[in-house]
C-alpha positions as CSV (number, residue, x, y, z in Angstrom):
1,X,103.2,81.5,68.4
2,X,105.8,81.0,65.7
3,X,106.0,76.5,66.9
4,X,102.5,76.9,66.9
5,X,102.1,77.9,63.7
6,X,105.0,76.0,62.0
7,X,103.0,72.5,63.5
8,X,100.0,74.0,61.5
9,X,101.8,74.3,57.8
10,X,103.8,70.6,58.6
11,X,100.3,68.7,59.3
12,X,98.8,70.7,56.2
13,X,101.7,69.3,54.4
14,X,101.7,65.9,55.2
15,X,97.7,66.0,54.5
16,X,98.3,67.4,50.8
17,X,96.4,70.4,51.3
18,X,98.8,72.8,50.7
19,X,101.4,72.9,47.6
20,X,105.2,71.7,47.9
21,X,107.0,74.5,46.5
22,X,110.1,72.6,46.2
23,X,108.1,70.0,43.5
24,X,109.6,69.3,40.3
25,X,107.9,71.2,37.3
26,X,106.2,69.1,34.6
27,X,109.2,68.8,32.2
28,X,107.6,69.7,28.6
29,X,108.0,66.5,25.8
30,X,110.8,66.7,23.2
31,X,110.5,66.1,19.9
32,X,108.0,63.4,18.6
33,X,107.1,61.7,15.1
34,X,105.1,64.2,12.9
35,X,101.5,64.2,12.0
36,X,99.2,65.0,9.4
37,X,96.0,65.8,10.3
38,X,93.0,67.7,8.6
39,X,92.0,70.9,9.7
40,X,90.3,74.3,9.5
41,X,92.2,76.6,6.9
42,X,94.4,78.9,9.6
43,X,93.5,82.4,8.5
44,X,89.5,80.7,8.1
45,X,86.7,78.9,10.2
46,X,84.6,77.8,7.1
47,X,87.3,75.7,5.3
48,X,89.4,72.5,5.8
49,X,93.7,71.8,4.8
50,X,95.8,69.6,5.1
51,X,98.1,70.4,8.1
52,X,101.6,68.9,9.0
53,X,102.8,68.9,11.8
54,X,107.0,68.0,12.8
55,X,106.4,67.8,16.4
56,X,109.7,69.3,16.9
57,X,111.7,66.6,14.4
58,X,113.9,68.1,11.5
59,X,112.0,68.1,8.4
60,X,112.7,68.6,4.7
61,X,109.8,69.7,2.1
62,X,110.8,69.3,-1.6
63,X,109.7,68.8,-4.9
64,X,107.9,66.1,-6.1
65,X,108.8,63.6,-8.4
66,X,112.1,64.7,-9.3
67,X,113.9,63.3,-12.3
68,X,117.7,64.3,-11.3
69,X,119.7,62.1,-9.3
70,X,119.7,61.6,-5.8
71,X,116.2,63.4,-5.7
72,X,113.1,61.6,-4.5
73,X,111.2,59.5,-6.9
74,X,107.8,58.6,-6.7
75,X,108.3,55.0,-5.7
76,X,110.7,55.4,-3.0
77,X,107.9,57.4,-1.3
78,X,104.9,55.3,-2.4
79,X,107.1,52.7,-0.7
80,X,108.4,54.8,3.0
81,X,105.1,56.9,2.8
82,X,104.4,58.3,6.2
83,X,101.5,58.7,8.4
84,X,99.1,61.6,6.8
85,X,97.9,62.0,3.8
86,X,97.4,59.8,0.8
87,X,99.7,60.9,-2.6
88,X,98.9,63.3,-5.1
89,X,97.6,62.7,-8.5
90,X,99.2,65.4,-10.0
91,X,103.1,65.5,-9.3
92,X,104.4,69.1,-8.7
93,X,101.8,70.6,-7.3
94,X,102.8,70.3,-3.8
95,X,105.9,68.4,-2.4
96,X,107.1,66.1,-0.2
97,X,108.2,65.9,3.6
98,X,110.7,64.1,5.0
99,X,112.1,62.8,8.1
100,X,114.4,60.6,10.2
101,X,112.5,57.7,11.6
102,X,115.8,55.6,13.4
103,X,117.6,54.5,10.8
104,X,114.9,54.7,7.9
105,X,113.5,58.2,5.9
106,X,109.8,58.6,5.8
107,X,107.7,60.7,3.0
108,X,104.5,62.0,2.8
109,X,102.9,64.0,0.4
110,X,101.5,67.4,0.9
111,X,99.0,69.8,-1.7
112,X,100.4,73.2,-2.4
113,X,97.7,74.3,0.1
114,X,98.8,72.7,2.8
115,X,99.8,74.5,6.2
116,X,103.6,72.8,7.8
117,X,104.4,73.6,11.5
118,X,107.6,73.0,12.8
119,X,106.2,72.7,16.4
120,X,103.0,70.8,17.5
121,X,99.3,70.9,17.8
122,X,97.8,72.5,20.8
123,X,100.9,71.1,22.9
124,X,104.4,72.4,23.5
125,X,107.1,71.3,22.4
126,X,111.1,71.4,23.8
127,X,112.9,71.0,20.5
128,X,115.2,73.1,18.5
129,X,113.2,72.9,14.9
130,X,115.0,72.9,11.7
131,X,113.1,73.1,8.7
132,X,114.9,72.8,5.4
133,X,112.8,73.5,1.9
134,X,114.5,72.7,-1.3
135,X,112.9,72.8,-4.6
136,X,113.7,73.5,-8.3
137,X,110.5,74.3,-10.0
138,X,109.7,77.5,-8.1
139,X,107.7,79.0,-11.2
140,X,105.2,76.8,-11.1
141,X,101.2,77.1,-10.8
142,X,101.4,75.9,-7.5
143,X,103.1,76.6,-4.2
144,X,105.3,74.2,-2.4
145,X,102.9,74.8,0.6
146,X,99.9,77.8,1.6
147,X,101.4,78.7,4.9
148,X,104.9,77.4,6.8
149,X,105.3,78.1,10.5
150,X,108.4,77.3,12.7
151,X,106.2,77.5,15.5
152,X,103.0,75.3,16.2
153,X,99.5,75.7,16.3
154,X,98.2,76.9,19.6
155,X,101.4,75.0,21.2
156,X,104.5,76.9,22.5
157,X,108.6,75.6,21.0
158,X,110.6,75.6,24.1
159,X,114.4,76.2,21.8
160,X,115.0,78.0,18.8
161,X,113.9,77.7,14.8
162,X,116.0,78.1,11.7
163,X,114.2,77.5,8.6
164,X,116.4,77.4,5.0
165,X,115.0,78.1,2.4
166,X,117.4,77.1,-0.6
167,X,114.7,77.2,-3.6
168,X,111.2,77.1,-2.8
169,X,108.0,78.9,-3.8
170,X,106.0,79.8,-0.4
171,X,102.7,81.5,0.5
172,X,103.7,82.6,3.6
173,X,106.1,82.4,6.0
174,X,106.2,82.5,9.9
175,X,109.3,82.2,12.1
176,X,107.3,82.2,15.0
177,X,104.2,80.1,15.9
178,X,100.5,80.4,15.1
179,X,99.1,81.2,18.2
180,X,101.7,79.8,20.1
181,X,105.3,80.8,21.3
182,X,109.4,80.4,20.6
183,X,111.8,80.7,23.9
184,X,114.5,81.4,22.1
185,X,115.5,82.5,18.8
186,X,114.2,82.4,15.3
187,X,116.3,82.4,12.1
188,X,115.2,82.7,8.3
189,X,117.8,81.9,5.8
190,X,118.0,81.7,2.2
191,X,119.7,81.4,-0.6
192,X,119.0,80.6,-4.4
193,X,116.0,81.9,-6.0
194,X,112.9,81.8,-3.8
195,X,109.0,83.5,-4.3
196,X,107.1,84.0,-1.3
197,X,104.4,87.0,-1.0
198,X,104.6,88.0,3.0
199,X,107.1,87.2,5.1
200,X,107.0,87.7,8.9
201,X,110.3,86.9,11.5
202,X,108.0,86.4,14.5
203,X,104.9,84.9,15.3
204,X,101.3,85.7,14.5
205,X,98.6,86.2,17.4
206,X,94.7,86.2,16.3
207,X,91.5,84.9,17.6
208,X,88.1,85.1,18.1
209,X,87.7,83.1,21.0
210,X,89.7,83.7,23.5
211,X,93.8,85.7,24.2
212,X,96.6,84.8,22.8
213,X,100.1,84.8,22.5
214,X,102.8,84.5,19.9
215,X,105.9,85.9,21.0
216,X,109.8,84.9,20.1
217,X,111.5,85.2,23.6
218,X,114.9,85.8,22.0
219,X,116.4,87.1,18.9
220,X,115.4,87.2,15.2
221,X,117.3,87.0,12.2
222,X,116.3,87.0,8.6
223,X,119.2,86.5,5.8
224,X,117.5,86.7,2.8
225,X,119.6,86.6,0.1
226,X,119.9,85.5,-3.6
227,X,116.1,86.4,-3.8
228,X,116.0,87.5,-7.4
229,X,112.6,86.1,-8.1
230,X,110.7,87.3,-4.8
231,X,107.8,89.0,-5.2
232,X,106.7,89.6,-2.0
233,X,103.9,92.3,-0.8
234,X,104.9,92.6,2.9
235,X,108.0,91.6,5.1
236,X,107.4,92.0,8.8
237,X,110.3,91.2,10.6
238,X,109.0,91.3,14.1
239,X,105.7,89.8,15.1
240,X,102.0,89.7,13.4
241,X,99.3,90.2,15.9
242,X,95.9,91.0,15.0
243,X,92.5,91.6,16.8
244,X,89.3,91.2,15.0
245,X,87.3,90.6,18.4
246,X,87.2,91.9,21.7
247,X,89.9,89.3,22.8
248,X,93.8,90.7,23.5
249,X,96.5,89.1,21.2
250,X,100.5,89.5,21.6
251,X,102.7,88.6,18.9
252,X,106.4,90.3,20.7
253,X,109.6,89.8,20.2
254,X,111.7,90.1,23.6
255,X,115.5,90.2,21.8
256,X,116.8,92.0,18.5
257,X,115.8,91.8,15.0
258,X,118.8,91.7,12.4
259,X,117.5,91.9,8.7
260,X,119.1,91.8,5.5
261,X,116.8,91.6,2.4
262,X,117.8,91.8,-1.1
263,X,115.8,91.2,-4.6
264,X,112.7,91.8,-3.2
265,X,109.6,93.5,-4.9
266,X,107.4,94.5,-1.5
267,X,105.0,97.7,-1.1
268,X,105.8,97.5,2.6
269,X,109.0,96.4,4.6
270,X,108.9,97.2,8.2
271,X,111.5,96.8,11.1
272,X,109.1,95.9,13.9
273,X,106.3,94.5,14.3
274,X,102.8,95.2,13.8
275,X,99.9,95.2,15.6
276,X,96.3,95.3,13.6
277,X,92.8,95.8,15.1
278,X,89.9,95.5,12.6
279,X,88.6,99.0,14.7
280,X,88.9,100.5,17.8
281,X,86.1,98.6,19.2
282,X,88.6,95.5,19.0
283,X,90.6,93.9,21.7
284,X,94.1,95.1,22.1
285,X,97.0,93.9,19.9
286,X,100.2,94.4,20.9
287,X,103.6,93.2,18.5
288,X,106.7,95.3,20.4
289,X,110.2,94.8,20.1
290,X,112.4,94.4,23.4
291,X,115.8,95.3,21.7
292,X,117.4,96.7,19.3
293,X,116.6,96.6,15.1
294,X,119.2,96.4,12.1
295,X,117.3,96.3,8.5
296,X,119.4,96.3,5.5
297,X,117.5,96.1,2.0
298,X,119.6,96.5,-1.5
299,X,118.6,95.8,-5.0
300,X,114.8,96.2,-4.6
301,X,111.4,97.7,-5.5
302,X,109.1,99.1,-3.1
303,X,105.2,99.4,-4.3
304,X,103.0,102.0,-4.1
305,X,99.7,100.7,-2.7
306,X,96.9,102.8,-1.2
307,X,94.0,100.7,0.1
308,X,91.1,101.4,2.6
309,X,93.0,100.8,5.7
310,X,96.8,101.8,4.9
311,X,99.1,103.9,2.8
312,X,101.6,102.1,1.9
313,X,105.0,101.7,-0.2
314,X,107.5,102.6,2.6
315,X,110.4,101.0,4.1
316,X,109.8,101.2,8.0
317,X,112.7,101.1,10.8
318,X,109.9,100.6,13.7
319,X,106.7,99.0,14.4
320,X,103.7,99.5,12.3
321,X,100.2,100.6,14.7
322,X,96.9,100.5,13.3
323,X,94.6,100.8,16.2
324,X,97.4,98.5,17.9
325,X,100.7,98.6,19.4
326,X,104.0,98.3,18.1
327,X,106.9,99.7,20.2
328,X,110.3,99.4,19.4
329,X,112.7,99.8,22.9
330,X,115.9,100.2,21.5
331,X,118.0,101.4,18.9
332,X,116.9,101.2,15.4
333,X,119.8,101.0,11.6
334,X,118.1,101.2,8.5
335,X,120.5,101.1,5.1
336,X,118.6,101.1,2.0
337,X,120.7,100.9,-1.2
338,X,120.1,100.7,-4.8
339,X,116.4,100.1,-4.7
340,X,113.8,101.8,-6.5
341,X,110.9,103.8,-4.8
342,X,107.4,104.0,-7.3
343,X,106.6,107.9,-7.5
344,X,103.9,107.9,-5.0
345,X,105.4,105.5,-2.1
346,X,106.1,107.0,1.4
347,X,109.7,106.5,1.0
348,X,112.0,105.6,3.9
349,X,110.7,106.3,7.3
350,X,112.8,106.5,9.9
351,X,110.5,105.6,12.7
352,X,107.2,104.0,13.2
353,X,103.8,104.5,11.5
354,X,100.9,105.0,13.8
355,X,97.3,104.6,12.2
356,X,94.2,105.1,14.1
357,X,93.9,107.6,17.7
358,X,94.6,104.1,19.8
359,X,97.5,103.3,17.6
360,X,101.1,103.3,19.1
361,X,104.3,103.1,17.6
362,X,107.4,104.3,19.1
363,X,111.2,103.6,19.1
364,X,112.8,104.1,22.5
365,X,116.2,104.8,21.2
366,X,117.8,106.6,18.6
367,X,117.8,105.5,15.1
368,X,120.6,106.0,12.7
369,X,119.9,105.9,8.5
370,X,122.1,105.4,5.6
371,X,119.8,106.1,2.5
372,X,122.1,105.4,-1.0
373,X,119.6,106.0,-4.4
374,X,121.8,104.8,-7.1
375,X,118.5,104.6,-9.1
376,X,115.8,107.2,-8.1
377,X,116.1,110.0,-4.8
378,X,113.9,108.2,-1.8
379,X,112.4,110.3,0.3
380,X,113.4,110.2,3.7
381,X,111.3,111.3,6.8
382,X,112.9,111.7,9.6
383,X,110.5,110.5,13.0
384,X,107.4,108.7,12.8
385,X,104.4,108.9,10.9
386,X,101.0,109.9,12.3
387,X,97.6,108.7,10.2
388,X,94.1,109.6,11.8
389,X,95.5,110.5,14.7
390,X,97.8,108.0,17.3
391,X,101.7,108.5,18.6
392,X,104.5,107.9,16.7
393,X,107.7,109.0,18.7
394,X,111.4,108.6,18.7
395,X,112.7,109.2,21.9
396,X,116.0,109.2,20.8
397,X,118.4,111.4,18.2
398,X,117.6,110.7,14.3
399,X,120.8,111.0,12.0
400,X,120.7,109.8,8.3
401,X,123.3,110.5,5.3
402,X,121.9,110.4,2.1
């Protein structure tokens, strides 16, 4: 029976009918000259920007127009301008991208509203991106760019993303990928004086049209220093996922998240990620953390802000749940030091905040907290916070010195 039957899978072999499991894999492209292309605003279906795309390549967005030496000049890039968009009328509202082309440097201008994506355009990428931003006039009308992404745009980076940040004026910042997914590990640096409003380390997950997926497979890390001018509203250091439909989006991070933050003027800094459903009729959103979580914040502000669907003004070590999921599986460090609290803001929670009766945040581990008010007493609450129903646990032992 046995010959008999190992005739029968050889003859289905040789006819093609059945698949060779010993076939090589399709080996995912490397990196590729970037793009500019228009498209529908990300966070919108009604409007059009201008979006860039690196394709994997290093890039570097500046300022445009710069008068100092060794800064570009608006004839060197009328002369190397790249593929993409046609140059601005009105110098230093946007900035300009650069790139290695062989042996030559290609520019191309970019509006302030622009969206940049380290990775690529519904395709994946294997690359290790590197995106550099360096600027001077950071109090300006306009941003540098809208939205930056490491990742791409409904296309997966197979290696890791560091993005620099040396001056710069940002919308919004993504380590992760819109829609789309980092292997290995994402990193967030900075240094000089930078304005940004939210900040996320991971990904962000949201459609209307089908599942999705925007996890960082390894670690991140976000070394935000020398922030002075920052005024920020919210720094998620884990994922962003969000359901507004009935479809299932995943915005995880499968390694550790290492944070330190200083200068910054948020209303809401948490740990973890978070996971958002427009209502519990929604799909399921799920932004969890596989290991462990180290947040440091000194010199800041934290906001008061109460709106519809949050209380906020808190520093939180987990995940944040609002009808969604945001676990945290290992151990958690918070160490807050000289920053001021408003009157009415939660404080420092040492846990995760769960908001809705679907809503799930808990840490798996124990959580340790060193709380220092040099400027006004934080309160401190020990465990999670529950808000119209939902589960906020830690698992583990809770120890903070104040």
């Amino acid at each position: 029976m046995k010959k008999v039957l190992s005739i029968v899978i050889v003859i289905l072999l040789m006819a093609g009918l059945l698949p060779v499991a010993c076939a090589a894999a399709e080996e995912m492209p490397g990196p590729s000259k970037p793009a500019g292309v228009i498209l529908p605003i990300v966070m919108s279906d009604k409007e059009t920007r201008e979006c860039f795309f690196a394709n994997g390549t290093p890039i570097t967005i500046q300022e445009p127009k710069a008068d100092t030496t060794g800064w570009v000049h608006d004839e060197e890039i009328q002369k190397s301008l790249g593929n993409g968009f046609s140059p601005k009328k009105k110098p230093g509202t946007g900035a300009v991208i650069s790139w290695e082309e062989g042996q030559e440097t290609r520019f191309v201008y970019v509006s302030g509203y622009s969206k940049v994506f380290g990775g690529s355009l519904d395709t994946s990428v294997k690359a290790d991106v590197q995106i550099t931003v360096r600027g001077r006039n950071i109090k300006k009308a306009f941003p540098n760019v809208s939205f930056l992404f490491g990742g791409g745009y409904n296309g997966d980076v197979d290696g890791n993303v560091t993005i620099t940040l040396e001056e710069s004026q940002m919308m919004y910042v993504y380590g992760g990928g819109y829609n789309g997914s980092i292997t290995g590990d994402v990193l967030i640096q900075s240094s000089g004086e930078n304005w940004s409003l939210d900040m996320v380390g991971g990904g962000i997950a949201i459609s209307k049209t089908r599942d999705v997926i925007a996890n960082v497979g390894g670690n991140v890390t976000m070394d935000l220093r020398g922030m002075m001018i920052s005024y920020m509203d919210s720094l998620v250091c884990g994922g962003l996922a969000e359901s507004i439909s009935e479809y299932t989006t995943q915005a995880n991070v499968g390694g550790s998240i290492n944070v330190y933050a200083e200068g910054r003027n948020v209303y809401q800094v948490c740990g973890g990620g978070e996971a958002y459903c427009t209502s519990e009729e929604c799909g399921s959103a799920m932004a969890d953390v596989g290991g462990s979580i180290r947040l440091e914040l000194r010199d800041s502000r934290v906001r008061y802000y109460n709106a519809e669907v949050a209380l906020l003004g808190g520093v939180f070590v987990g995940g944040l749940g609002r009808f969604g999921k945001a676990n945290v599986s290992g151990d958690c460090e918070v160490i807050v030091a000289n920053t001021v609290f408003d009157d009415e803001a939660l404080g420092v929670i040492l846990g995760g905040m769960a908001e809705g009766s679907s809503a799930v945040a808990n840490v798996g581990g124990k959580i340790t907290g060193q709380v220092f008010s040099d400027s006004n007493p934080a309160h401190v609450i020990s465990g999670g916070i529950i808000d119209k129903d939902g589960t906020a646990e830690v698992r583990g032992e809770i120890k903070c010195t104040e």
